[in-house]
N, C-alpha and C positions, 0 to 999 in steps of 0.2 A: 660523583659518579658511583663509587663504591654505597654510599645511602641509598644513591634510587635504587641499585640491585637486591640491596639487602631486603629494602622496605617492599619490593616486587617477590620475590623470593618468601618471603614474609607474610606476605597475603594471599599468593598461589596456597600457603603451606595452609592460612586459615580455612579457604574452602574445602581441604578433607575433616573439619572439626564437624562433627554431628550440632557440636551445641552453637557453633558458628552459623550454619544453615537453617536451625531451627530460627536464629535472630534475622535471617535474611528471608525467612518466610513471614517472620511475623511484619517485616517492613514492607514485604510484595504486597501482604493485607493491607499494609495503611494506604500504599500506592493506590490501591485497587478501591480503596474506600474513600479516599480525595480523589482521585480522576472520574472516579464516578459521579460524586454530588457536582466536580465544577459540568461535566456533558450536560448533567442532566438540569443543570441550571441555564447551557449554554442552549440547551433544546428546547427547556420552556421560554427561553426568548426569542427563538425566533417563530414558534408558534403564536407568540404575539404582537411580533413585529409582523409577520406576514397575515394576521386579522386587522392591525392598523394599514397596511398597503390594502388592502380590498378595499377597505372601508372608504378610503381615500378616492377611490374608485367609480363606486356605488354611485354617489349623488356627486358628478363630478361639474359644478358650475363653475363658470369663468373667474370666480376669483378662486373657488380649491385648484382647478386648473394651474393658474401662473403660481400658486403657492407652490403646489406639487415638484413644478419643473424647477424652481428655486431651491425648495429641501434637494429634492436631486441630486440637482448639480452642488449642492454645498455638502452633501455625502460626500461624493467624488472627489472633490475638495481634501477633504479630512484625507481621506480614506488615500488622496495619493502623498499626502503627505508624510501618513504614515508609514507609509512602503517606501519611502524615501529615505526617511530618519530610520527606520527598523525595518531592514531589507528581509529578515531573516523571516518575518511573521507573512510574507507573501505567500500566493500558493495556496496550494493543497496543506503542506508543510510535509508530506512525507520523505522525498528529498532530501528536507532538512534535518530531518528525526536519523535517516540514514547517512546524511554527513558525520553526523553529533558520535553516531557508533563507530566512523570511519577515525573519528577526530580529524575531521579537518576542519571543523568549526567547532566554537564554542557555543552556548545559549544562555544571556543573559534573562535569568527565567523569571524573574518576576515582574519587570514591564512586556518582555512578553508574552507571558501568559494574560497580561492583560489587556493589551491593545491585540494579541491576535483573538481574543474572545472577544471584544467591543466590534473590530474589522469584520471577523467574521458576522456577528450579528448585519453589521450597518449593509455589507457587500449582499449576503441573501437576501436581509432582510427587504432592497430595492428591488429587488426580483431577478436579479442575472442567474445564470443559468450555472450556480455552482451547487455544491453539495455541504453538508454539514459533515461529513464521516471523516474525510483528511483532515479536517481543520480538528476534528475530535480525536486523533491520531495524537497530532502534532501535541492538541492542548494536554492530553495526559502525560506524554514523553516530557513536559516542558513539567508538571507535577513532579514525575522522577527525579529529574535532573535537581529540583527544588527539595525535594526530601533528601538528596544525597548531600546537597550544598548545605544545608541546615541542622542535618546528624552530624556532618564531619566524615562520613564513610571513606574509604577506598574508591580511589579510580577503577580497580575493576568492579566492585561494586554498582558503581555509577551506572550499568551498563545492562546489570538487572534490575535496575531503578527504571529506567530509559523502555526497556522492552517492557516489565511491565507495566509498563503508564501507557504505552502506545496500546498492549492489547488489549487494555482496561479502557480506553477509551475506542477502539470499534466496539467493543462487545456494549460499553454504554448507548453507542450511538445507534445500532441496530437490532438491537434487545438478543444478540446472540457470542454468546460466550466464548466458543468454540474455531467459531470463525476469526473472534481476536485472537485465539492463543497461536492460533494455526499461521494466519497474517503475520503476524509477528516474528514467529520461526522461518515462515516459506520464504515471505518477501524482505524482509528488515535482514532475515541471519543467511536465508536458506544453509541453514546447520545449526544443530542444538546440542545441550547435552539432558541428563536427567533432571537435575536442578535446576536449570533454567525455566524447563518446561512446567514442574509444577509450583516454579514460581510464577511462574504466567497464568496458571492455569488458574490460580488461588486470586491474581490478580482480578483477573476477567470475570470468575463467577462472583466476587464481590461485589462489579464493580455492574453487575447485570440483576445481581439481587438488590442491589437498590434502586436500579433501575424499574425493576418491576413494583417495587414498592410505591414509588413514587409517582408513575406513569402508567402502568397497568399492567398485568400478565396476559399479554397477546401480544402476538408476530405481530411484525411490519407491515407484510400482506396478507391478508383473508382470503384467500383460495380456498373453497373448500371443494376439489376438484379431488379427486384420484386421477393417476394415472392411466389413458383408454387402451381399450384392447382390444380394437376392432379390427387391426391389420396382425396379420402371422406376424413373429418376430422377423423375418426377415425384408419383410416389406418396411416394416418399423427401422431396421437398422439401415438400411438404404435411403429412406426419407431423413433421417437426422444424418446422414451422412451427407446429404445434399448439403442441408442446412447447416451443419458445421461447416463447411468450407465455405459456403455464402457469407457466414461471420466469421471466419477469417479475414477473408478480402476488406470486408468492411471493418475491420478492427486496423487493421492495416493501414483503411485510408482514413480514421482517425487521428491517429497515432503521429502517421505524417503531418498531416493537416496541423496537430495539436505545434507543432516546432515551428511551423511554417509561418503559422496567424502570430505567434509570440514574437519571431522576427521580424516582420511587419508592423506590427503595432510598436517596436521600438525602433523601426526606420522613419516610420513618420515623423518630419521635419516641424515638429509642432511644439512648444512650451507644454512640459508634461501636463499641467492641470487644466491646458486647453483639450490636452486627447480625453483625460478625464472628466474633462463637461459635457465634451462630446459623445463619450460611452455611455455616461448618465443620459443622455437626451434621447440617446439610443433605448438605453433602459427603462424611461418614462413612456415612452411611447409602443415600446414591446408590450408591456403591464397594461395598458389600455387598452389594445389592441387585439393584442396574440397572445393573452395572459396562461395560457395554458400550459406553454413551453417557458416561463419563469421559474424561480428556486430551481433545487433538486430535482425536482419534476416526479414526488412519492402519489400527490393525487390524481398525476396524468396516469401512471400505471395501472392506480384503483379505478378510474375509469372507464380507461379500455378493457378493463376485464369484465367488468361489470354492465357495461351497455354496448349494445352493436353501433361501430362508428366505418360509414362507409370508405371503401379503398382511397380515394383521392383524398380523402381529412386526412387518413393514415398517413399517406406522404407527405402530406403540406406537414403534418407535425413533426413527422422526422426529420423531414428540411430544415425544416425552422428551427427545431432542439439540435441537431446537429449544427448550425453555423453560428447560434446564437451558443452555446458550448464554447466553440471556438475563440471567439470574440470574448468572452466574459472571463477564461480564463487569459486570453492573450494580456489583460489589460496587468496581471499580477496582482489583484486584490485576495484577501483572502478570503479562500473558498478551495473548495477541491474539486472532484469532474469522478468523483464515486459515483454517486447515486445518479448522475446525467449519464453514463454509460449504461447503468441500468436499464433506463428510460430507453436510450436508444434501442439498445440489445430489446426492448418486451417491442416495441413499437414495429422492428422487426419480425420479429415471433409472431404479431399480431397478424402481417400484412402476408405472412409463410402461410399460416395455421388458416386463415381464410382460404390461400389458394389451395391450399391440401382438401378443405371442407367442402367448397365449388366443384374443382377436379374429380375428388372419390367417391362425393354425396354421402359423406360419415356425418358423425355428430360433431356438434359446435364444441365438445368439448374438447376436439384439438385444438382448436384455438387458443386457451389457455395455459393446455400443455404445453404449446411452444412460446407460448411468451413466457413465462418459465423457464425455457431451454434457453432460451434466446437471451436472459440477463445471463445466466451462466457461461453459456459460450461468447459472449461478446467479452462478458469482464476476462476471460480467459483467455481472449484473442490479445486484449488491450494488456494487462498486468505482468499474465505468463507466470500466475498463477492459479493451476487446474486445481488443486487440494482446497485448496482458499475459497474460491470460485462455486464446489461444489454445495461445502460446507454451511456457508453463507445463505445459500440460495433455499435449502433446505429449511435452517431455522429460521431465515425471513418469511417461509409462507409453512411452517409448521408441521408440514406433509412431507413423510419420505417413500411413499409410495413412485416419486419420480426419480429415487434414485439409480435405475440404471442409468434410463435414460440423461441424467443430468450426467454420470460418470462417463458414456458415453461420447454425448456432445462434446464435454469438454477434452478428452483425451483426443477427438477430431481436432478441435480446434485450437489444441497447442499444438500438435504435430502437424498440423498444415501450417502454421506460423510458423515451426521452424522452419521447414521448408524456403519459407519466402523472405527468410532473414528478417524477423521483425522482434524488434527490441524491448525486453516490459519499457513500457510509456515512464515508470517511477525511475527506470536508472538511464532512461533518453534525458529526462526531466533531469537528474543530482549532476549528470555530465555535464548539460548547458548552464548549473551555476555556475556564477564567478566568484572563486575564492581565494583569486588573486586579491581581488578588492576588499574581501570582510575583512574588516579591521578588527575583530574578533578573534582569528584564527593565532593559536597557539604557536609563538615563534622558537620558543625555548624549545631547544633538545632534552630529549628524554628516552630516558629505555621503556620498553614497554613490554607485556608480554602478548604474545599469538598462539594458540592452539591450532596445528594441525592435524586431523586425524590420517589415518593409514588405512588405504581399504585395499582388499583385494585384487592379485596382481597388477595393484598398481608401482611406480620406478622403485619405491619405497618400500614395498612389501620384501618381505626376508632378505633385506641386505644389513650388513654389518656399519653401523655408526661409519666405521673412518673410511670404510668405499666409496662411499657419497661425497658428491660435490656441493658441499652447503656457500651457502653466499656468506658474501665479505658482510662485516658486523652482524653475526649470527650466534647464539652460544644455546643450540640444546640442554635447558636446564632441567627436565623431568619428563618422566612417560607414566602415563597412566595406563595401565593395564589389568582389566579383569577387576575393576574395585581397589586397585592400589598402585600408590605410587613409588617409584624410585628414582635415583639419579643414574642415570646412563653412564657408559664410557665407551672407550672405541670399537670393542670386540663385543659389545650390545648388539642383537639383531632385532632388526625391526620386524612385529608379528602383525598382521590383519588384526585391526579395531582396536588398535593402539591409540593412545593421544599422545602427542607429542607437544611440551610445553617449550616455547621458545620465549630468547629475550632479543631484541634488537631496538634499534632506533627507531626512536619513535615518525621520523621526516620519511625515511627509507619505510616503515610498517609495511605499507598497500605494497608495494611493489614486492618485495621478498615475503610476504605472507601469500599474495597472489601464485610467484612463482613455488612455494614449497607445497602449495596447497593444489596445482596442480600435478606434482609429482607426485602426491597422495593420493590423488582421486582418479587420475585418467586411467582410463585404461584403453590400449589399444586394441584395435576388431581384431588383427593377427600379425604378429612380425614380420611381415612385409609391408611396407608403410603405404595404405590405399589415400591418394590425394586427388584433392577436387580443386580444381583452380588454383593449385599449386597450397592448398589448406589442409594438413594433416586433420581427417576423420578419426574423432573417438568419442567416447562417451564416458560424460563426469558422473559419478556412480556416488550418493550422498544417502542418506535417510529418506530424500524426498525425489529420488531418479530425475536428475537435473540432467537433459539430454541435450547436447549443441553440437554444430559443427565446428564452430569457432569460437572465442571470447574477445569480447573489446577488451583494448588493453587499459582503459579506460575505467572500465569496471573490474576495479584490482577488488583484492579480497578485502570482506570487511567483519563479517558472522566472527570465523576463529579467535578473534581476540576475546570473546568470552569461552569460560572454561567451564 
């Protein structure tokens, strides 16, 4: 006990070394430079797995036919047996990348870095309806994790390793940079400090410069579209105001749906590798058929933007990308539902931006503009990340002449989500793991440490160390304040944009990190407590205005443990 304190104590004390920091930038670098070549390795295979499914296609006679549905179903095969033997490579993996920061699970990183790289291949590669970006998430966090295991680094450490490999792998997977550093902070920490961020930040633009090296310097999408300015602004902000709450609702009924199809598909009373031959047969015949709505769905977007496709296709395609989404992630293979949210959100945008063009008799080029609005506001309905959301959407089509409008959108359509109580999808998704089951998770007790910051009047703001009611196995062992640090004692007052470095157990962590870290952040509308269904109103006040009515208790705190 007295060692893990020391050895904790000991590595908090490394991070104020300059020259310490300077070695954890240069390992962000190698992070940023391995997560990078394995995406962009993982990207060139499924641009050539999805040329062999076409091809497959093309001249499709009776005997490629029964061949076809045989490979299939002998994917399926594999692929569920792998998610059986290696639960952890299932999924998106983001989830799992935010367990890993949670420590509630461990990641045996280098078979899975390699079957969730083969899984992912084989699962897009048959056509379902998943994405490469989560699974490009997961695979550079599972690089961290392997560069920390192989240095011998620090457990905190570990965790700068972990974020950036994660950010370093969107920013590979979508040719932008920024959106990984951002993703990484909003969603993975929602809390950062300075170090982290331009550890990330070195992370991502490494991991994007080789990207561009290797694959080309051009966005995602080719829009060469400005944003139009045929309506006054305020006719403009009433029309995306429509249209943000329109993708609300419908991000909403994704979200649901997305729990709903996962439960289902493991209620079926069926020998696993029967439901998996059956989804393959599903998926052979999608590919044939309605090949339009398979993969990620990145050439359905170029598409629709690029040709007039009348209203009634618009639906059928929505229909069909939305249920086959559904079903493709229910099955647990790995793949993620990034870039099919996308799809969704433009596919709407399309079918808006039509009726807007019909109704006003403006130019075709709203139509575009709001398939644009329309991946921004949906990922933002779905995530319940607006920063992330806008960011992204930006350096996917290289134009920021839409940036109001996109900040716009998206501030609609997180705020009518709160509203309606709807949960990001990634920590719907980390709750319905079972980690009673992974035989993975770290039984040994352990001290650990958690940073919480102090914001303005929030319980914590200007009181005195021994006034406070801190929880049982708790021990305040440093504040940062202003660039430096000290060791507290009781007659210590706690100031606004303090950090405060805590030790406790590591079993307990989530639950007293959760609770000190709301004592830090909330703050109440006015001292008289305004309640809505018996639910004290307030607002959690972060670097990134994290606004709720309430918090599952579910989703205890996880960001603070890095410093």
């Amino acid at each position: 006990m007295k060692n893990d304190l020391l050895n904790l104590l000991t590595d908090w004390q490394k991070l104020k070394s300059r020259k310490h920091n300077l070695l954890l930038i240069f390992y962000s670098l190698l992070t940023g430079t391995l997560s990078g070549a394995v995406v962009i390795l993982y990207r060139l295979g499924l641009d050539k797995i999805g040329i062999l499914r076409e091809k497959l296609f093309e001249n499709l006679s009776v005997w490629n036919f029964c061949t076809g549905i045989f490979i299939f179903i002998l994917i399926g095969v594999i692929l569920q047996f792998l998610v059986m033997k290696f639960p952890l490579i299932s999924g998106s993996g983001i989830p799992q990348v935010k367990a890993l920061l949670m420590q509630k699970i461990h990641f045996r990183w280098l078979p899975e870095l390699i079957l969730k790289f083969f899984g992912g291949l084989l699962s897009i590669g048959v056509g379902l309806s998943l994405g490469r970006e989560g699974p490009s998430i997961h695979l550079g966090a599972l690089v961290g994790e392997g560069i920390n295991e192989v240095t011998g680094r620090s457990e905190m450490e570990k965790k700068y390793f972990i974020t950036c490999g994660a950010s370093a792998g969107l920013a590979a997977a979508f040719n932008a940079p920024l959106a990984g550093v951002i993703f990484a902070l909003e969603e993975l920490h929602k809390f950062f400090s300075p170090l982290l961020l331009i550890c990330t930040l070195i992370a991502s633009i490494t991991a994007d410069f080789l990207t561009r090296i290797f694959l080309g310097y051009h966005p995602v999408f080719n829009f060469e579209v400005t944003a139009p300015t045929e309506f006054n602004s305020l006719m403009e902000i009433f029309l995306i105001l429509i249209f943000g709450i329109i993708m609300s609702f419908m991000g909403k009924l994704f979200s649901d749906n997305l729990i709903k199809f996962q439960k289902v598909y493991k209620k079926i009373d069926l020998n696993p590798y029967f439901k998996a031959a059956g989804l393959m047969l599903i998926a052979f015949f999608t590919a044939f058929l309605f090949k339009d709505i398979t993969g990620g769905g990145h050439n359905l977007i170029e598409k629709i933007t690029q040709y007039p496709t009348p209203v009634l296709i618009l639906f059928l395609l929505l229909a069909g990308k939305f249920l086959y989404t559904l079903i493709s992630y229910s099955s647990g293979f790995p793949g993620g539902i990034f870039l099919p949210m996308l799809v969704i959100g433009a596919l709407l945008g399309k079918i808006y931006g039509i009726f807007i063009v019909n109704l006003f008799g403006v130019s075709d080029i709203y139509i575009t503009h709001y398939i644009i609005l329309g991946m921004a506001a949906y990922f933002t309905a779905v995530v319940r990340a607006p920063i992330t959301g806008i960011i992204l959407i930006l350096e996917m089509t290289g134009n920021f002449s839409h940036l109001f409008a996109l900040t716009f959108i998206s501030a609609v359509s997180y705020i009518i989500t709160e509203f309606i109580n709807l949960e990001p999808v990634y920590d719907v998704l980390f709750n319905n793991m079972s980690f009673a089951s992974n035989k993975d998770i770290n039984k040994e007790k352990k001290i650990i440490t958690v940073t919480i910051p102090v914001i303005a009047d929030s319980k914590l703001s200007n009181k005195m160390v021994r006034d406070l009611k801190w929880p049982a196995d708790t021990l305040l062992a440093g504040i940062r304040r202003d660039g430096n640090e000290f060791i507290p004692n009781g007659n210590t007052i706690l100031k606004n944009g303090d950090l405060l470095v805590i030790l406790t157990d590591k079993e307990k962590a989530s639950v007293i990190a959760y609770y000190l870290y709301e004592m830090g952040t909330i703050v109440k509308f006015s001292k008289k407590n305004r309640t809505k269904k018996g639910v004290t109103l307030f607002i959690r006040v972060t670097p990134l205005l994290y606004i709720k009515n309430s918090l599952p208790y579910s989703a205890a705190f996880s960001n603070p443990s890095l410093l």
